[in-house]
N, C-alpha and C positions, 0 to 999 in steps of 0.2 A: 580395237580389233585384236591386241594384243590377250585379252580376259578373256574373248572370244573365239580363242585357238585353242584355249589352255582350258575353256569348257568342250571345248569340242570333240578335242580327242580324249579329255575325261569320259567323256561319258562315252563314243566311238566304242575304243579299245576296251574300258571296265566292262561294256554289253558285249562283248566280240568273246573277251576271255570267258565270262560266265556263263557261254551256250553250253548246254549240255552237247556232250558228244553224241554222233547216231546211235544209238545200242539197238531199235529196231530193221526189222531189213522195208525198204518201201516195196511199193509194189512192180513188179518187172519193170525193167524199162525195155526197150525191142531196141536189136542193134544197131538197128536206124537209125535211132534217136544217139546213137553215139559218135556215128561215123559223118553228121553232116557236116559241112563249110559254117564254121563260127569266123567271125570277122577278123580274130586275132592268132586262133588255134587251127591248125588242118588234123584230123584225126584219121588212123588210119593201121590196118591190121600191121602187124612185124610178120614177115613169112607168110603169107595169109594164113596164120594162127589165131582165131576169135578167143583167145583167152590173152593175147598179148596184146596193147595198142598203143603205138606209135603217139603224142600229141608235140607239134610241132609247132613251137612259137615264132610268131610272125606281125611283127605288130611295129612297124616302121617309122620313125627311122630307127631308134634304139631299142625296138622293143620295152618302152617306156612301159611299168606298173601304172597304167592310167584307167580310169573308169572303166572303159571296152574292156580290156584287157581282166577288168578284175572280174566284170561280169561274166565273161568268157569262162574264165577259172572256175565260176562257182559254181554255173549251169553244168559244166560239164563235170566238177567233183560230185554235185549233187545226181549226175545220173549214175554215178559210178553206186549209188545208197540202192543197192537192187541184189534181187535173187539169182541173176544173171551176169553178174560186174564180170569183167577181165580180172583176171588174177595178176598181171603185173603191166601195169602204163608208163611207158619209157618218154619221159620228155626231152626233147632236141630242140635246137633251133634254125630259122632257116637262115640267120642272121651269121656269118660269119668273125664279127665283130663284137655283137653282144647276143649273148644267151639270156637272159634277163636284164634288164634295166632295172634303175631307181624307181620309187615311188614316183607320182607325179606331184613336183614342189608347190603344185596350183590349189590342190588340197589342205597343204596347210600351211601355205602362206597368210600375208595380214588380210587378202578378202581371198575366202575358200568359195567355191560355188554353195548355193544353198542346200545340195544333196551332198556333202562332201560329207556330211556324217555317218550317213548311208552306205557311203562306198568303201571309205576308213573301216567303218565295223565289220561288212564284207571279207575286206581282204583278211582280216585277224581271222576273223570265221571260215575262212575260207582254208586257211595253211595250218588253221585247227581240226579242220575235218578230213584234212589229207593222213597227219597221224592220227589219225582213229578207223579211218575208215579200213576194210579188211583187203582193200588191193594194195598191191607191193609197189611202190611208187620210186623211178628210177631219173636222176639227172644225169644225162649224158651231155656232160658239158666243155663245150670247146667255145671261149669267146668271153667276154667278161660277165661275172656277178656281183655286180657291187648294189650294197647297203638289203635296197625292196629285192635285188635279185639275191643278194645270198640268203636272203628270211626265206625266200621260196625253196632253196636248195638244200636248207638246214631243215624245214619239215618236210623232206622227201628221204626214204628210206636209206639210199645208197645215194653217194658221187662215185662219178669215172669222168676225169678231167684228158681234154685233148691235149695237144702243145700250144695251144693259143687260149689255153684258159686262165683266167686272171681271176681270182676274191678278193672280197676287199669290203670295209664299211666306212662312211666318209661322215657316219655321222656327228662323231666328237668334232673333228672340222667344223660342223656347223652348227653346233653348240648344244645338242640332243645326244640321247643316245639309241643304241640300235636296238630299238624296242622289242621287235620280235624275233630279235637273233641274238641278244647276248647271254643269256642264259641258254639255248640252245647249244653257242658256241662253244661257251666252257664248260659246257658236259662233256663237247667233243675233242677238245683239242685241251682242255686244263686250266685253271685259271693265271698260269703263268705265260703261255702264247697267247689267250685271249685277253690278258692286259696288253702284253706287247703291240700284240696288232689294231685293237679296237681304240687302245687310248694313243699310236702313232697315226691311225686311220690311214695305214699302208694297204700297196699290193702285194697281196703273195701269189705267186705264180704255181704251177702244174706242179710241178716237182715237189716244191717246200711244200703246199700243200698236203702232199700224197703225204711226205713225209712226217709232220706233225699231226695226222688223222683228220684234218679240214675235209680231205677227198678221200674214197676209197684206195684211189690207184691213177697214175697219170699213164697216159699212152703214147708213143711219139708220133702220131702218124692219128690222121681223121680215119681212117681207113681201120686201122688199129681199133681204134676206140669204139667204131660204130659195131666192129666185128665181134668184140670183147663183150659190148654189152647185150646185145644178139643175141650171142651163146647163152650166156648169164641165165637172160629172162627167159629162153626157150629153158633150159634145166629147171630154171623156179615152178614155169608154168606146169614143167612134168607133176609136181606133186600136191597132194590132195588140198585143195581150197582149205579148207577147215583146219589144215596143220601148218599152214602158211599163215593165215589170219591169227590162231592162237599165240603163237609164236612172235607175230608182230606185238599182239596185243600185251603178252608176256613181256617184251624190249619197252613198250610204250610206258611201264608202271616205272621205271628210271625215267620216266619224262619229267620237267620242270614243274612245280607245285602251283595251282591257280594263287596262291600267296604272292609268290615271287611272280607272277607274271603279271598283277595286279599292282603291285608295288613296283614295275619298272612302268605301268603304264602312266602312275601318279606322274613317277620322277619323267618321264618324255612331255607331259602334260604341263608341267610345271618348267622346263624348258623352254619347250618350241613355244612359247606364249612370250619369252626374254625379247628387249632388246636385237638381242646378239642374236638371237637365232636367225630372227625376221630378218636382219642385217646379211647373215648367211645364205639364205634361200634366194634372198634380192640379188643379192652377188652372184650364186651360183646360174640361177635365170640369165642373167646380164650376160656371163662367161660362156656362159652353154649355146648363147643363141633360143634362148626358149629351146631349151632341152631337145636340142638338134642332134644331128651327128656331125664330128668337127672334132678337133684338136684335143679342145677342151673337158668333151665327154670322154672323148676316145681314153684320156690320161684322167679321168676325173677324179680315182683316190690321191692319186701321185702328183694331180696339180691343184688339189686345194686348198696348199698356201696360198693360190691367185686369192682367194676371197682375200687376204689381209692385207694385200702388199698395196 
């Protein structure tokens, strides 16, 4: 099963990374089609502003990266590939506790469901078409992002962290690394905090955050922060589509080189296929309760010495 991890996400992740980005526009979508009930997401105007929208993660109990979840993500970036997209989509959560979850360990563990390939390459393509695509994509984050939820927060344009926001990657812990976040990471914060953090597999809180560039800006108050990024995206939405999207697209040529993002997905490949990783996830499953909410998740960068002890 082991050979069979370590093809899986070979092949997942190397096809996920080598999607060509959208560079055509599809054809309209109607705003229908944006604002219905997805199972994981509730989507919804900011101000009733039709160029601003609201996606509100809700995906219980930890807002776990799991299958639903990813589908959700994909249908709905992929409606965003139109002649009509909103100019900026603020993601929130309804979750007080976690703003994104971890992947789900079920994926690639020693038996993945037989669609696990499917869904792995998904989420890659999926947080690869957020930086490409021409809406301004905003994490309003109060509640933890660890590992699958910081790779989401790191391909979205801007953070604005509440007082209850926690980052963190927990994957050196379990013997991998954070595949679609650590090149990400060290553009943003240096290769000297992104050693520190990723090879201690700490949490860094609001503040530190804000202030090694992890987050935009921390706020003290939920109140604060939903207000801050409001304004934000109402001033973005003011100005002309086309000098917004250029300008992303401009920021987006410092993005990390299909080389490098190829060559981290060998080395996760070559990883999570070990002993030790399988050993990791076993454990982490065990502690979590089948990736529950509880104790264990709650603290899950800060308490993953439990896999060892």
């Amino acid at each position: 099963m082991y050979l069979w991890a370590l093809f899986l996400w070979q092949q997942a992740v190397l096809l996920a990374v080598n999607l060509k980005p959208f560079t055509a526009l599809a054809a309209p979508v109607a705003q229908a089609n944006r604002t219905e009930q997805y199972s994981t997401l509730e989507i919804s105007l900011v101000n009733n502003n039709p160029s601003i929208l609201r996606a509100t993660i809700s995906n219980p109990t930890i807002n776990l990266v799991d299958e639903a979840f990813i589908a959700d993500l994909s249908s709905f970036a992929t409606s965003l590939n139109s002649t009509n997209a909103p100019k900026v989509v603020v993601f929130s959560s309804a979750n007080p506790t976690y703003f994104l979850g971890h992947i789900d360990l079920h994926l690639i563990g020693a038996n993945p469901p037989p669609n696990a390939a499917e869904v792995l390459a998904s989420w890659t393509s999926t947080l690869n078409l957020l930086t490409h695509l021409p809406t301004i994509f905003i994490s309003e984050l109060n509640g933890h992002a660890f590992s699958g939820g910081n790779e989401f927060i790191l391909h979205t344009d801007m953070r604005f962290a509440g007082p209850a926001a926690k980052v963190g990657a927990v994957e050196v812990a379990g013997g991998v690394i954070h595949v679609n976040g650590v090149q990400q990471l060290t553009r943003l914060i240096g290769p000297s905090y992104a050693s520190q953090h990723l090879l201690a597999s700490d949490t860094v809180d609001a503040q530190e955050a804000a202030r090694i560039g992890w987050v935009n800006a921390a706020y003290s108050s939920v109140e604060d922060l939903r207000a801050g990024v409001d304004a934000l995206a109402t001033r973005l939405a003011t100005w002309p589509a086309n000098a917004l999207a250029a300008t992303k697209r401009s920021i987006a040529q410092t993005a990390p080189s299909a080389a490098a993002l190829q060559a981290d997905a060998m080395r996760f490949g070559e990883l999570v296929a070990t002993p030790q990783a399988q050993f990791a996830i076993a454990r982490i499953l065990e502690l979590s309760n089948d990736q529950t909410d509880g104790t264990f998740e709650r603290g899950l960068v800060d308490d993953a010495v439990m896999v060892y002890e």
